[in-house]
C-alpha positions in Angstrom: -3.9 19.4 -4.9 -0.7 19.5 -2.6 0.6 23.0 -1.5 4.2 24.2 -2.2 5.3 23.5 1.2 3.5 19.7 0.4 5.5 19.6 -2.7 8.8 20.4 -1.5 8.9 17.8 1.0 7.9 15.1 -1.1 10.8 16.1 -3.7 12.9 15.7 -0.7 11.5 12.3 0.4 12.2 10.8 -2.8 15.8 12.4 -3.3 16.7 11.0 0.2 14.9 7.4 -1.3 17.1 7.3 -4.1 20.3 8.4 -2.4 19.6 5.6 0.0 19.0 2.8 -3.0 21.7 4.1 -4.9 24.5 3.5 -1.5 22.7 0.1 -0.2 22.5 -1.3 -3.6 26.3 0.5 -4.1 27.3 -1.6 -0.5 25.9 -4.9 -1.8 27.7 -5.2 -4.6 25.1 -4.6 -7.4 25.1 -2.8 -10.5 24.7 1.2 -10.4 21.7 1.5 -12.6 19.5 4.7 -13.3 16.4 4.7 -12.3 13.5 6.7 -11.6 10.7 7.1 -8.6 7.5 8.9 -10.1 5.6 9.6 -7.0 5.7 8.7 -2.8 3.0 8.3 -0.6 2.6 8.1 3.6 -0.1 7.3 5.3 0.5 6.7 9.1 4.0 4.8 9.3 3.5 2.8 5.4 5.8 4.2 2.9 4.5 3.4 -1.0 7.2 3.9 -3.5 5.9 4.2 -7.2 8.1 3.5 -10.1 7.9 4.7 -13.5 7.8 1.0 -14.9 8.8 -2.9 -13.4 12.2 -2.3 -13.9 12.9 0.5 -11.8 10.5 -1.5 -9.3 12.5 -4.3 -9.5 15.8 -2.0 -9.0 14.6 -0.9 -6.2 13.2 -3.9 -4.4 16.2 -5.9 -5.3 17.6 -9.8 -5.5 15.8 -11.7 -2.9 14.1 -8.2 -1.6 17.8 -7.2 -0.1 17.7 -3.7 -1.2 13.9 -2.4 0.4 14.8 -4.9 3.2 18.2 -2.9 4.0 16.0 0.3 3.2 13.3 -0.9 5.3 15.6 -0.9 8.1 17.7 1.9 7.8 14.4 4.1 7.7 12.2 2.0 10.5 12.2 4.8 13.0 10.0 6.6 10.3 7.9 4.2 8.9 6.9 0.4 9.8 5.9 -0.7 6.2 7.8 0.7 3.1 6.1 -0.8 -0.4 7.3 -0.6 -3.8 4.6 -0.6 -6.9 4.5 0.5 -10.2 2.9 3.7 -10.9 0.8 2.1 -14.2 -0.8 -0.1 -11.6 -2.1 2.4 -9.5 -3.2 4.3 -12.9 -5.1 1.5 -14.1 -6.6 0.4 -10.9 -7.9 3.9 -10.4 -9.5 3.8 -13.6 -11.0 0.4 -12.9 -12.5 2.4 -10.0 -13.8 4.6 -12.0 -15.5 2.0 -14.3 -17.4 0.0 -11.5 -18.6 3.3 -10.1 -20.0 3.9 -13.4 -21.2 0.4 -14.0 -22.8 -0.1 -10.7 -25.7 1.6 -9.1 -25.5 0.5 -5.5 -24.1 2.5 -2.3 -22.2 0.3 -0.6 -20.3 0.0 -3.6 -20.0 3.6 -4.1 -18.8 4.1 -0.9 -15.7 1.6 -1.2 -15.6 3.2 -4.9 -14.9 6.6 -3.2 -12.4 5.1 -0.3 -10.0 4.2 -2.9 -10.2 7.3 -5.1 -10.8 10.2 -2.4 -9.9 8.8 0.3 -13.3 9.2 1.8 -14.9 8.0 4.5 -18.8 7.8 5.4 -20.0 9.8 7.8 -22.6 7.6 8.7 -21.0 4.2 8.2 -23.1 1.7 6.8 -23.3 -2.5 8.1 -21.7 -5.0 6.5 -20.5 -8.4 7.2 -17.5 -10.5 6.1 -17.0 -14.1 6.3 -13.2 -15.0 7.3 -12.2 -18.2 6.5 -9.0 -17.9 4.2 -6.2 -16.3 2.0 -6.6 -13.1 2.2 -9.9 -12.6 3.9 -8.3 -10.6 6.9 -6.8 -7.9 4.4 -10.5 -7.6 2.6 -11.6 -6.9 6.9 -9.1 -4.2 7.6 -10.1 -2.0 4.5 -13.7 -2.9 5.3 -13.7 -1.6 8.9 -12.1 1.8 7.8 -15.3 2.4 5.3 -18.1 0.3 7.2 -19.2 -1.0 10.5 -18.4 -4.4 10.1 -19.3 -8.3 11.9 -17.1 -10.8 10.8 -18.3 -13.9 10.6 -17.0 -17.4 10.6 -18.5 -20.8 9.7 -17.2 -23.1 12.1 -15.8 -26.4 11.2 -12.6 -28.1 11.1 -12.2 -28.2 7.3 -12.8 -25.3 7.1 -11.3 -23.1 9.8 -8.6 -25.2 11.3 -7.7 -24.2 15.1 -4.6 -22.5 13.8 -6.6 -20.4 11.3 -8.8 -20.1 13.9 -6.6 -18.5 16.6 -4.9 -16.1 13.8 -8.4 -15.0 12.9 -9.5 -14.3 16.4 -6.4 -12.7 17.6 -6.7 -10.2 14.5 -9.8 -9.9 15.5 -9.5 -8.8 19.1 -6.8 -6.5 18.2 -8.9 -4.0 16.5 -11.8 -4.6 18.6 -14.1 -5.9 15.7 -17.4 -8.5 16.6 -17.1 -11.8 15.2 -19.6 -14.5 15.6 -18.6 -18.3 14.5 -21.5 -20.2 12.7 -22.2 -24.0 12.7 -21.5 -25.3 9.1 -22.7 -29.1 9.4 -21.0 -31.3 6.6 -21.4 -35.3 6.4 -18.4 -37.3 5.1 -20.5 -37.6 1.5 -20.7 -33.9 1.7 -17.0 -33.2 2.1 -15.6 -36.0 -0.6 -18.3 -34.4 -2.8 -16.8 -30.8 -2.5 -13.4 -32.1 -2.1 -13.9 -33.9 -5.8 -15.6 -30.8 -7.0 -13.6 -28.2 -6.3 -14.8 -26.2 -3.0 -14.1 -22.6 -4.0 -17.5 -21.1 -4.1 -19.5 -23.5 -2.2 -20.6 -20.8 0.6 -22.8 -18.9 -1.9 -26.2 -21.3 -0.9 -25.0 -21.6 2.6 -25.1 -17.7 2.6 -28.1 -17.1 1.2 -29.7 -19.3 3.8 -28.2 -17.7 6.6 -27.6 -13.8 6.1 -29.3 -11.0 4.8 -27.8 -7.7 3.3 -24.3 -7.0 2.5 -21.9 -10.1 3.1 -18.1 -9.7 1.7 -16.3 -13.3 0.7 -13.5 -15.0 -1.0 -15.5 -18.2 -1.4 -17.8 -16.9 -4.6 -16.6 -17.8 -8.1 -17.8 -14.4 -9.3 -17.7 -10.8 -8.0 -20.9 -9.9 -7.2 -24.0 -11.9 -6.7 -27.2 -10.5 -5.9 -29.9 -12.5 -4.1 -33.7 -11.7 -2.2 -32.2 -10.8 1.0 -28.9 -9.3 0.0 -25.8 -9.0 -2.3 -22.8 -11.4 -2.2 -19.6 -9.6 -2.7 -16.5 -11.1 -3.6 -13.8 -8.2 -2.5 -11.0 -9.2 -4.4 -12.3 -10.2 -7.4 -14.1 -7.0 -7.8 -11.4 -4.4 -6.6 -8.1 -6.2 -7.5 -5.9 -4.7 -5.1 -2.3 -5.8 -5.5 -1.5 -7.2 -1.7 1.8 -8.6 -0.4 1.9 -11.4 1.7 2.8 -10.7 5.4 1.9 -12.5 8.6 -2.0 -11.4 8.1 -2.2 -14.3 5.4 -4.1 -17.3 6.0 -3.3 -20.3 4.0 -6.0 -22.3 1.6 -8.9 -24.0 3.8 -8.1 -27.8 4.3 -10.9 -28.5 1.5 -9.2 -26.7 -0.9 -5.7 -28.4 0.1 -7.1 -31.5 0.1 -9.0 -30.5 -3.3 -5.8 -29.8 -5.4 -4.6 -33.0 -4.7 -7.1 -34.3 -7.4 -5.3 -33.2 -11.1 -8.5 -31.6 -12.6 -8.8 -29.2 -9.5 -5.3 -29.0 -9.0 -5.1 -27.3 -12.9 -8.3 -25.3 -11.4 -6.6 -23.7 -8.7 -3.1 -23.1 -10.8 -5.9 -20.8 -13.0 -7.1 -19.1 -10.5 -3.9 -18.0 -9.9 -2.4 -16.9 -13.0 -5.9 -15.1 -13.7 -5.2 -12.8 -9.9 -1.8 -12.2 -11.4 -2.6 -10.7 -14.6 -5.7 -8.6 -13.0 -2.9 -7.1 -10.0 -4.3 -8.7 -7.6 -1.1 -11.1 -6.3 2.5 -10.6 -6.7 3.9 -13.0 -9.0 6.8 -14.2 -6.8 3.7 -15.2 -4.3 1.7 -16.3 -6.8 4.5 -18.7 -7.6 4.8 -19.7 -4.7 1.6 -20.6 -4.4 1.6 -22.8 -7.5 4.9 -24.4 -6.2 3.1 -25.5 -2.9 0.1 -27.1 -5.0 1.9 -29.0 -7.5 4.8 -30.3 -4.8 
């Protein structure tokens, strides 16, 4: 529980917030509309706004993003990232927390489980690995790495990891110091028309289970959690929904999958997927759409 002093000063942080909204939004023209900021949290230099409901989210963030982009910069001295959410989304992803902690028995799982809720962090940090390939593979790392001591681990081949994906991954990589090893992945031309006609999201799940033992983190499993004689296969994302906003950590779908969607059957697969990570929170739906826009163009 926060102290007075605590208190105080966030009452003031979101009074300044909405004195700032209220004259950018005044200065561009727009409609001078009540609205109403819940709660504010900082960790480090990232500002997270919540709003009572969409609306008053979408007041805030503005046409085209103007009005947190001209906040964003009148307050970058103070913080590097400012967010916007609604407050019901944090409310229900905390209880979704609370649900998996309940439903699964496993530590590693607690311990992300108790990240998100507590803020807690190991004392003893425990291995893990995560495969980056894609997407948003490099956002499921950085949480990782605060919780965990993690390798991150790449399969290495063209279709896959494409030099520019490569040299994003690597550089992220380097950055924050974490080990990364790049594996051989060896696919004949059958072997990529066949996934490419299939639809390839998912097909690391065998390649995996040949290849690494305990717990391994990846986007490429068509469930959350898969549990194996060696290990447990854990699909971040699709397990702990976080709602993430694309920046420049993004990577872009592999090749395969690119090359996949072209096809109308996996094309109307991948369109899904994405509507499904909307309505869990998981993606934005002005990312999501255009995400669907680049597919279908």
């Amino acid at each position: 529980m926060l102290d007075k002093q605590s208190l105080q000063l966030k009452e003031k942080t979101i009074n300044e917030i909405k004195e700032r909204i209220s004259k950018i939004r005044e200065d561009l023209g727009l409609n001078n509309v009540d609205f109403d900021i819940v709660d504010v949290e900082i960790e480090d230099k990232i500002l997270t706004i919540y709003t009572k409901n969409r609306t008053d989210k979408s007041i805030i963030i503005g046409p085209g993003g103007w009005v947190v982009g001209k906040l964003r910069e009148e307050m970058k001295d103070r913080f590097k990232i400012i967010k916007v959410e609604d407050y019901m989304d944090r409310v229900l992803f905390e209880e979704r927390i609370k649900a998996i902690k309940l439903l699964f028995d496993d530590k590693v799982i607690h311990d992300i489980c108790n990240y998100f809720l507590y803020g807690k962090i190991p004392k003893k940090k425990r291995d893990v690995v995560c495969l980056v390939h894609c997407q948003y593979d490099l956002y499921a790392l950085d949480i990782l790495s605060n919780i965990f001591n993690v390798k991150a681990i790449s399969y290495d081949f063209p279709a896959l990891v494409p030099q520019k994906t490569k040299k994003k991954i690597l550089d992220f990589l380097n950055k924050r110091y974490i080990e990364h090893k790049f594996l051989k992945l060896s696919l004949t031309k059958d072997d990529i028309k066949n996934l490419i006609n299939s639809f390839p999201c998912g097909f690391l799940k065998d390649k995996i289970i040949e290849d690494l033992e305990g717990y391994v983190f990846t986007s490429c499993l068509d469930t959350a959690v898969f549990k194996y004689r060696r290990g447990i296969i854990i699909n971040f994302f699709e397990l702990f929904p976080i709602k993430i906003k694309k920046d420049e950590t993004y990577l872009n779908y592999c090749p395969l999958c690119i090359q996949s969607c072209k096809i109308d059957k996996n094309k109307e697969k991948l369109i899904k997927k994405i509507v499904k990570e909307v309505y869990r929170g998981f993606k934005e739906p002005t990312d999501a759409s255009e995400e669907i826009l680049s597919i279908i163009k």
